[in-house]
N, C-alpha and C positions, 0 to 999 in steps of 0.2 A: 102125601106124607111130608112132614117139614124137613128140613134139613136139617141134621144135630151137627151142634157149636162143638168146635174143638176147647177143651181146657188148657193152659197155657201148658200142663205136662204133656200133653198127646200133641204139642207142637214141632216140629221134623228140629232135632240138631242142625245148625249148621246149616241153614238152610233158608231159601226166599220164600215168603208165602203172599199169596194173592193180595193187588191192591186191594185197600179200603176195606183191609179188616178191622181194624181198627172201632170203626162202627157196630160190630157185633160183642165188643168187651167193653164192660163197664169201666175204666180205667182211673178214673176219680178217687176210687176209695183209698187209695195210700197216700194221700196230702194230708199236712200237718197244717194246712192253715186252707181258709175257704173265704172267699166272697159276698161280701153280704152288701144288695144292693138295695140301695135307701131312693126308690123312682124321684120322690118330693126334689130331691135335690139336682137331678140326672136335667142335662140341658140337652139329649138326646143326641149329641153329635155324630157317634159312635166313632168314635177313636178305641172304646176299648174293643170293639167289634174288628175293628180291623186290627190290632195289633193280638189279639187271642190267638196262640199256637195251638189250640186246642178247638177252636170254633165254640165253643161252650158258653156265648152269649147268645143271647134267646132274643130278635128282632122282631117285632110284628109292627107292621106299618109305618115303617119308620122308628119306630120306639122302642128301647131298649125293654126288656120286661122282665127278665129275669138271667138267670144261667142255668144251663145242663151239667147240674152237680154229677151226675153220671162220666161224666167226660172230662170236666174240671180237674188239673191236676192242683192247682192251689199256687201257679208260681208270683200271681199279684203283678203281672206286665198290667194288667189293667186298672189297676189300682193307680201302678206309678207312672202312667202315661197318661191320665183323666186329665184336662185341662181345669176342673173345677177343683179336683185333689190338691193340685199344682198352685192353683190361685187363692179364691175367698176361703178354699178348704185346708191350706197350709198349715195356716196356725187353729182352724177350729173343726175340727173333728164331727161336730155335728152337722156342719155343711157339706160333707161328704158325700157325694154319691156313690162311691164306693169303700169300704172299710175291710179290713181283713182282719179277720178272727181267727180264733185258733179252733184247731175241728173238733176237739175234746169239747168243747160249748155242747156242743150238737149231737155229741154219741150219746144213743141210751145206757 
């Protein structure tokens, strides 16, 4: 039988709960703005990998490949840390490896 997920109202007042729950709540859906990664442009560093408070960049073999909108709060540390952001991508927005949008784009 599986384990059933606490809902954030059946969570104890006051209270500590178990590491690394985190991982069982979708916690994403309340960002007003989201990440939207363009690979073409991505020089694969991962800077924004390592500065993610949320782990919510998605690495396969070295390469960036997407983000865990699920877990994604939307604060754009990765946006404003990307060394390509920072450089050719300063003044030209389609160079961008990373771009943040707003999440109303994307809601049905």
């Amino acid at each position: 039988m599986e384990k059933r997920k606490l809902g954030w109202k059946e969570l104890p007042d006051a209270d500590s709960i178990e590491a690394g729950t985190s991982a069982e709540f979708k916690t994403g859906d309340w960002r007003s703005q989201r990440p939207v990664f363009h690979k073409e442009n991505c020089i694969h560093c991962l800077t924004c990998w390592v500065v993610c408070p949320d782990a919510a960049i998605i690495v396969e073999d070295g390469k960036v490949t997407g983000y865990d909108y699920d877990h994604c709060k939307g604060c754009g540390i990765c946006a404003n840390e990307c060394p390509v952001n920072k450089g050719k991508g300063k003044d030209d927005v389609s160079k961008r490896p990373i771009i943040m949008e707003d999440e109303k784009k994307f809601q049905k």
